[in-house]
C-alpha positions as CSV (number, residue, x, y, z in Angstrom):
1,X,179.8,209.0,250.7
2,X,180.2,209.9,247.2
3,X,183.7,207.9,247.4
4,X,181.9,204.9,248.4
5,X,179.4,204.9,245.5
6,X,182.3,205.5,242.9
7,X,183.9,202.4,244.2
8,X,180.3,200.4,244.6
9,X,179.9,201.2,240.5
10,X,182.9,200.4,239.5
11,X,182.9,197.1,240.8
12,X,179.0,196.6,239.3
13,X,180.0,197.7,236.0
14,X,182.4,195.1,234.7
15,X,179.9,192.7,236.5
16,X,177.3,193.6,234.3
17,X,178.9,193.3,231.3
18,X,180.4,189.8,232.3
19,X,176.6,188.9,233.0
20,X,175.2,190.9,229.9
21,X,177.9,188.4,227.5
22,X,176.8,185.2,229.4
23,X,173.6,185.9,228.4
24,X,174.3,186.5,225.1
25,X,176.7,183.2,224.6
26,X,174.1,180.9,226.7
27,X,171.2,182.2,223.3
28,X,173.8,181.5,220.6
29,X,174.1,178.1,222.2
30,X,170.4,177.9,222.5
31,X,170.0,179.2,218.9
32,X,172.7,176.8,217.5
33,X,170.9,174.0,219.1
34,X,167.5,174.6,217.3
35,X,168.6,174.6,214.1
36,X,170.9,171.8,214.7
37,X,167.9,170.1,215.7
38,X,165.9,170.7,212.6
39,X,168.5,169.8,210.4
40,X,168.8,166.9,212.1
41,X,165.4,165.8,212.0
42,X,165.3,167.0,208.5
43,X,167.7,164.5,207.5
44,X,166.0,162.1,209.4
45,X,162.4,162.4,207.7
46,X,164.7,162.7,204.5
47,X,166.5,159.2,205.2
48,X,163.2,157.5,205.8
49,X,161.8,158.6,202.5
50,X,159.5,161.4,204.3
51,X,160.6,164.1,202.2
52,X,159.5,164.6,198.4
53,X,162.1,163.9,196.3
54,X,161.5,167.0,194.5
55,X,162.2,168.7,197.8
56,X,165.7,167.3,197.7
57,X,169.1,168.2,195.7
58,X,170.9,165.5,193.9
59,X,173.6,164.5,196.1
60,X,172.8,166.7,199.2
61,X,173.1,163.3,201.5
62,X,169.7,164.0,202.4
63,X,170.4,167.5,204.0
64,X,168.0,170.6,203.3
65,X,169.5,172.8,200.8
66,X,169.1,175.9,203.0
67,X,168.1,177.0,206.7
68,X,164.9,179.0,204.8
69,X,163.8,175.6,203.9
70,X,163.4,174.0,207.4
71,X,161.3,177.3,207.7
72,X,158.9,176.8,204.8
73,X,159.1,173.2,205.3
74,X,159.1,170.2,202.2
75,X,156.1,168.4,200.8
76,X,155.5,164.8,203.0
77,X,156.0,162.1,200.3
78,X,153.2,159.8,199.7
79,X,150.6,162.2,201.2
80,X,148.1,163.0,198.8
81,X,146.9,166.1,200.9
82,X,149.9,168.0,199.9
83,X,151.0,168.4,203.7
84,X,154.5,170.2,204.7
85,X,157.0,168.8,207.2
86,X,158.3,172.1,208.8
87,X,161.2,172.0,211.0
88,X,161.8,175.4,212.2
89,X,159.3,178.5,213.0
90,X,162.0,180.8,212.5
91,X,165.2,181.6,211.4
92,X,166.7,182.5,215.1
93,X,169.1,186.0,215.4
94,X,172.2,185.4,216.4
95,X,172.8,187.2,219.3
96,X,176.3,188.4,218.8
97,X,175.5,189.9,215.3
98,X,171.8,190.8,215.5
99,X,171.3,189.0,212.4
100,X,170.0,186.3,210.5
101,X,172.7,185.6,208.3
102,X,174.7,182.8,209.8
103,X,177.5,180.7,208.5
104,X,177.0,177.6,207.1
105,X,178.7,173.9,206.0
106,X,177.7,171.8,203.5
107,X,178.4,168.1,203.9
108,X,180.8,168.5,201.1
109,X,183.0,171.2,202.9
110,X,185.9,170.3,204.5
111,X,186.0,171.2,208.2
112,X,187.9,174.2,208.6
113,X,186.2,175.7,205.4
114,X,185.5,179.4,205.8
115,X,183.2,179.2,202.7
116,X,179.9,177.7,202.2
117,X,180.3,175.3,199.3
118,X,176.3,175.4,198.5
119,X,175.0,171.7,198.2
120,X,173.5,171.5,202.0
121,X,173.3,172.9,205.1
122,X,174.9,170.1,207.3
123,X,176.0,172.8,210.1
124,X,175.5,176.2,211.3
125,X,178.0,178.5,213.1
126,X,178.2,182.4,214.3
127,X,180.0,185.0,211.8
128,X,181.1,186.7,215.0
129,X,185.0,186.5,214.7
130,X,184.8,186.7,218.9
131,X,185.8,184.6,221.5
132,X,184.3,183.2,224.2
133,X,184.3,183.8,228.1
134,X,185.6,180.0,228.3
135,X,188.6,181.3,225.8
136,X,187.0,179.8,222.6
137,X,186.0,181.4,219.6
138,X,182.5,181.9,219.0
139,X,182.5,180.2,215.3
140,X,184.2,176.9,216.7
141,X,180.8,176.2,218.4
């Protein structure tokens, strides 16, 4: 009996942690997404003149100068009420290094830069030096 239960766990076990990583890559994905998203739409309010110009950097191609920014959000131009376009609720964790502290492109950097050259934040990617169940590494995403 107690044969049969060794052999029973030791096929659960690696199973778990297979299913345990899964989960883990399918919220950096989701996590990469949303702030993809609000830079995105941050550029976008940005190109249509939405954004104060005092909230922008000279020559940061309409990009927000950090990921705290799409937190706090920018003033709306041309709205006397003082109102804040706001992008993101949160800074997500990254869910390979329990952190917030994710690396980051400007549209300046070339695209195998392993340093963030400061003007913009034009992409996000994991600090995780990992690699993926698919066989990719978890900063290529």
């Amino acid at each position: 009996m107690s044969t049969i239960i060794i052999i029973l766990a030791s096929a659960i076990m690696p199973l778990a942690k297979v299913t345990a990583r899964r989960q883990r890559e399918a919220e950096l994905r989701r996590a990469l997404r949303e702030m993809r998203t609000a830079i995105d739409k941050f550029k976008d309010q940005a190109d249509l003149g939405n954004v104060s110009a005092l909230d922008l950097k000279a020559g940061s191609e309409n990009y927000p100068p950090d990921l705290q920014t799409l937190v706090e959000g920018v003033t709306a131009a041309n709205d006397p009420t003082g109102r804040k376009l706001k992008f993101l609720r949160h800074i997500p964790v990254d869910p390979m290094t329990h952190s917030t502290d994710w690396g980051l492109r400007s549209y300046q950097d070339k695209p195998d830069s392993t340093h963030w050259g400061g003007q913009n934040v034009f992409d996000v990617y994991t600090t995780f030096a990992g690699t993926a169940l698919d066989g990719t590494k978890y900063k290529d995403w």
